[in-house]
N, C-alpha and C positions, 0 to 999 in steps of 0.2 A: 504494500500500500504506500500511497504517497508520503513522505517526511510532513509533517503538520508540526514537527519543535519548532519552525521559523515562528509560530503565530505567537509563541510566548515571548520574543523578543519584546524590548521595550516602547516598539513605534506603536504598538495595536492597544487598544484598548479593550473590553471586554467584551462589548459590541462586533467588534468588527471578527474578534475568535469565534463569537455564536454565527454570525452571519456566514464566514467563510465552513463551517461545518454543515450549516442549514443548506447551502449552497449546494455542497459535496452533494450529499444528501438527494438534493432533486435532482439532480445529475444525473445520479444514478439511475432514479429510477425513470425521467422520464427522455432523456437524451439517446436511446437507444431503439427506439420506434421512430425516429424520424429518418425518411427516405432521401436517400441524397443523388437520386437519378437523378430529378429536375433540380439545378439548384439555386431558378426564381424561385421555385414552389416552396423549397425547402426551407429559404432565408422567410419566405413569407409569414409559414407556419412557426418558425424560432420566434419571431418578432411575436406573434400571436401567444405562443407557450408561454414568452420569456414576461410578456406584461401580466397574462394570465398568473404566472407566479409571481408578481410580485417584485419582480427584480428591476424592472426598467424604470421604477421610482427612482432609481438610486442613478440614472444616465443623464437629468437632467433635472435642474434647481430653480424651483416656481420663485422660492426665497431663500437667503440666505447663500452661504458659499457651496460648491460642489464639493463630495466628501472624496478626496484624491487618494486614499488610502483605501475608502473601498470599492472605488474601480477598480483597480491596482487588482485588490483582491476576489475580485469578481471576473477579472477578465482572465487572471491568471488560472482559476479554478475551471472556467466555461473551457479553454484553451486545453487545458488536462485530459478535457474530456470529448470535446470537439472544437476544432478549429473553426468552423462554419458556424456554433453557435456563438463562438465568442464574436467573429467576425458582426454577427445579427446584433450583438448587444454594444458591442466598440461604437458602430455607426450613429444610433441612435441616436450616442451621447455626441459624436462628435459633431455629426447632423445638424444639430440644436445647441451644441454650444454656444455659437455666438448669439442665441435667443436669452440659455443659462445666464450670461456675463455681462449682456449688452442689450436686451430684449426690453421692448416695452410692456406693461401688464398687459395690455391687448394682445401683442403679439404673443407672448408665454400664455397668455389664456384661449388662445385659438389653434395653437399647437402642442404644445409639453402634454397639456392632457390628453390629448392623443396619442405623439409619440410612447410619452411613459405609461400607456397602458395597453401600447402594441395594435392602436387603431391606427397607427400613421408608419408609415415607414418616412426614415429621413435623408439627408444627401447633404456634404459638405462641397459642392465644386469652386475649387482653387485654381487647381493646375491647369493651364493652358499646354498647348503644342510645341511651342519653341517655348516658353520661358523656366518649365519644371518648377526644380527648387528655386527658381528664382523669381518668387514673387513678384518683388518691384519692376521686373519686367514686365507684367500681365499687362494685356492689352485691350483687354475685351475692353467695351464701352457701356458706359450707361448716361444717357445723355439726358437733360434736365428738360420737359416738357411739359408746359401746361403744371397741373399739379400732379404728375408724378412723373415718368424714368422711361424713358427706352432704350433696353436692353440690345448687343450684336456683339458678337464674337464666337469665340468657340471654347470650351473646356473638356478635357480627356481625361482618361484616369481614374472617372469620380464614380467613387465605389456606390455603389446600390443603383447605377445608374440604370435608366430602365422600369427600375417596379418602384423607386420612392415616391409618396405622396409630396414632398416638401421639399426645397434644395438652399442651402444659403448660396448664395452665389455673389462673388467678387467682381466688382467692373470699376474701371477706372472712370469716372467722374469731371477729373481735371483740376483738384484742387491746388495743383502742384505735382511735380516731376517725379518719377518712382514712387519709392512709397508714399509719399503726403498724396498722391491726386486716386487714392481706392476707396471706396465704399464699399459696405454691403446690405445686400439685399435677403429677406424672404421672398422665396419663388414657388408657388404650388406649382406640382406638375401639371400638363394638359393647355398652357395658352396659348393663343394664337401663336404661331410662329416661332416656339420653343419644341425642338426635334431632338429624338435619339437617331443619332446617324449612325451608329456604330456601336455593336457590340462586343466587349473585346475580350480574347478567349487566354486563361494563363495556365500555368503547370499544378495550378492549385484553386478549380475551380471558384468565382466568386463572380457576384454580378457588380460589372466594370461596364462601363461606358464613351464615347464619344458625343457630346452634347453640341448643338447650338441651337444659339437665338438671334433670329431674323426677326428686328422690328418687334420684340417682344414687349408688351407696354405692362408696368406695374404700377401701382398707385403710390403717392407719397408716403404710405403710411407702412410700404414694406421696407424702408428704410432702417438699416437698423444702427442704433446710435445714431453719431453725428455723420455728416461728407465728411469724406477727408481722412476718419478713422479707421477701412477698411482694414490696413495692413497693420494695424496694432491689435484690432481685433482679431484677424486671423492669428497673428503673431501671440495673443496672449492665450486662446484654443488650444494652439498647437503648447500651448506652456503646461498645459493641464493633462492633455489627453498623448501627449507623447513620454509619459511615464509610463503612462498604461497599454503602449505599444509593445514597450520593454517588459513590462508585467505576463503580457501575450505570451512574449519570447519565452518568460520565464516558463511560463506553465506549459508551452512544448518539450521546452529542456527538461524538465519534470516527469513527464510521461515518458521522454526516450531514458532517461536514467533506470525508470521502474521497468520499463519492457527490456532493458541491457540486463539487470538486476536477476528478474525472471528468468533469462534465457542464460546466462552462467549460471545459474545455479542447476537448472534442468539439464540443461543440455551437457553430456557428457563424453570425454575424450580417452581414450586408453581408461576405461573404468571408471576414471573420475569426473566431478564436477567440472567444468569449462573454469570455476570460478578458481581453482586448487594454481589454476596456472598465476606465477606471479605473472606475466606481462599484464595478463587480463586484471589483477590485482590494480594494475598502476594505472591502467588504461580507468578502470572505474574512482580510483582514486581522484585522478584529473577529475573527470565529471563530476563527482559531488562536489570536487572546490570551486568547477564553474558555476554550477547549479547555486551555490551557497554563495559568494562573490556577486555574483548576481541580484541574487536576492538581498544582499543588503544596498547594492546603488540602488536597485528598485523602491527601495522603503525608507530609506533616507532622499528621495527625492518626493516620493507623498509624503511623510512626515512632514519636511521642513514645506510642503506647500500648506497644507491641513493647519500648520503653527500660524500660519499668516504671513509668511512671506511674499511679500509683492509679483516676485519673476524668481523661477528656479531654473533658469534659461541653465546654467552649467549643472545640475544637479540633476536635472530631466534631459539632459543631453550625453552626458556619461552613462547614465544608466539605459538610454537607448540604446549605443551604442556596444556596449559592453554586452546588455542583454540579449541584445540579437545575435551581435558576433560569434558570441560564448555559446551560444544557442545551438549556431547550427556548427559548432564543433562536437557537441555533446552529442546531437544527434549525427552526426555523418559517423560517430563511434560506433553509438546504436546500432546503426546499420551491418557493419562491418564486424560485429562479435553477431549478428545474427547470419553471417555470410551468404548463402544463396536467398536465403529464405526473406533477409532483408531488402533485395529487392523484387522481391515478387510484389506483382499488383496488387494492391488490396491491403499491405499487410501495415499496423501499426505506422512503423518505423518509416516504411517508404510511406506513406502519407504525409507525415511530421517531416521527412525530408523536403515534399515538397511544400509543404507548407511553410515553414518557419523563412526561406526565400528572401519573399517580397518584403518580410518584414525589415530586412537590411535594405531595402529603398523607401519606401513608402513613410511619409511624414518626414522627410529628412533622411538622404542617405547616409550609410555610416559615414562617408568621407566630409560628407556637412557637416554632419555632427562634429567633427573633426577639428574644423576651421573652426565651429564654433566654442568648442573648448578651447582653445588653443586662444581665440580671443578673448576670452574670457579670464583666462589663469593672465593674459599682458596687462588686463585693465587690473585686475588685480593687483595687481607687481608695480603699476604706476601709480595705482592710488586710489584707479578712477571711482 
């Protein structure tokens, strides 16, 4: 069974140990009837399960702050268990976070209770074509009309694309060059001249998209915040929900450490256990110090957000990166002590293989993450 000593560390409080065992718990029993042939179908019914339990309270915040530690530990535990449901619950939150942070009562009152009880499905479109991680590039438009906005550009990448009811969507405004001239908007899906052009297919099924809007007209009131705030907005999303990227990571690293675990101990060589071999000793050793290593940039980056810190831009950046990387070392192991059997289709390990992936691009690649520590430890060191 999975290590659960991390939850007595000192970041958790007594809450978040009942929640992440409650969690375990439905897991179990009801993550395993869910059919993953179609996997619109599949995301649709998760989103539907996951508010029906109760859990999608916890992805976004009518009032008060987002609890970062038990994303963290909700995503980690969904992720253990399946990838696909964690994916249905990640978005949700990320969907609507700039509703969470930056939302007016109307707006969090026309959507969150939806989302958070799995009558909405949601969508964060960011990325553009040419600009990726590079936000301040984005080019889309939303130009000032009348009282409210017309929408043109295009956005790629943007997960749940296709079946979401709701999209926050980024377009530059003009308040100013790069980042000063972004806004963002709430966008239902279905309006005039807002199309899914493309479907786009990955090594780890999930529904991805290719978007645009042609002449798409929204009202002033989908505004969300101020003009001009878009990319601080986005920028402050990504502050919160790219812990729980790494939390993702963690709870794949988790389940290939226990299916590694399982299969040395069964599986037997000249008589003995696979486990009796020292290599295989050292090989598992590494892995629980990744697994473990992990887990604390994970919780020391909710923690110090949960305390009240402003921006954990290096705290949730390290433990992105670390968590993903580490990740999918732990599991490419997995694989490899399960030898043929590891990449057979279907099996555990090769799943977790392709899964854990995208997560070293998506929200910031490791190598962003990179620059961005690295800027962060100089401003440090000068003062700033």
């Amino acid at each position: 069974m999975a290590d659960r000593s991390f939850l007595d560390w000192p970041f958790f409080d007594a809450r978040h140990r009942e929640l992440a065992g409650a969690l375990d718990q439905w897991c179990g029993v009801h993550l395993g009837a869910v059919d993953h042939a179609d996997t619109d179908a599949a995301c649709r019914s998760l989103v539907s399960m996951l508010g029906q339990g109760g859990w999608l309270k916890h992805s976004g915040a009518v009032e008060g702050a987002l609890d970062v530690r038990t994303l963290c530990l909700i995503r980690e535990t969904l992720a253990r268990h399946d990838g696909l449901a964690d994916f249905a619950f990640a978005m949700q939150g990320l969907g609507t976070g700039a509703l969470s942070l930056f939302g007016t009562a109307h707006q969090k009152a026309e959507w969150l209770a939806r989302t958070r009880e799995g009558r909405a499905i949601s969508a964060f479109a960011l990325t553009e074509p040419q600009s990726g991680s590079d936000v301040a590039n984005s080019t889309m438009t939303a130009d000032a009309d009348g009282d409210g906005f017309v929408l043109n550009g295009e956005k790629t990448w943007i997960s749940n694309g296709g079946i979401a009811d709701v999209y926050t969507v980024f377009a530059r405004t003009g308040e100013g060059p790069g980042a000063r001239g972004l806004s963002a908007f709430v966008v239902p899906a279905g309006l005039p001249g807002f199309d899914v052009v493309e479907r786009l297919e990955t090594i780890a099924p999930h529904p991805l998209a290719r978007l645009r809007f042609d002449g798409v007209r929204v009202p002033g009131s989908a505004l969300i915040g101020q003009r001009g705030q878009g990319f601080r907005i986005a920028m402050s999303v990504l502050d919160v929900f790219r812990s729980t990227v790494a939390a993702a990571g963690l709870g794949f690293a988790r389940r290939a450490l226990d299916e590694a675990l399982a299969r040395v101990q069964d599986r037997r060589v000249q008589g003995a256990p696979l486990f009796d071999l020292q290599m295989v000793q050292g090989h598992v050793a590494d892995m629980a110090l990744r697994v473990d290593a992990a887990a604390l940039l994970v919780y020391r980056a909710a923690w110090v957000k949960d305390a009240g810190a402003p921006r954990v831009t290096r705290e949730a950046a390290m433990a992105k990166l670390y968590a993903t990387d580490e990740a999918q070392k732990v599991i490419d192991m997995a694989v490899q002590l399960h030898g043929g059997d590891g990449v057979r289709s279907g099996a555990v390990v090769e799943r977790l293989y392709r899964e854990i992936r995208a997560l070293r691009i998506y929200e910031g690649a490791s190598d962003v993450q990179r620059v961005v520590i690295a800027r962060q430890a100089m401003g440090a060191f000068q003062g700033e």
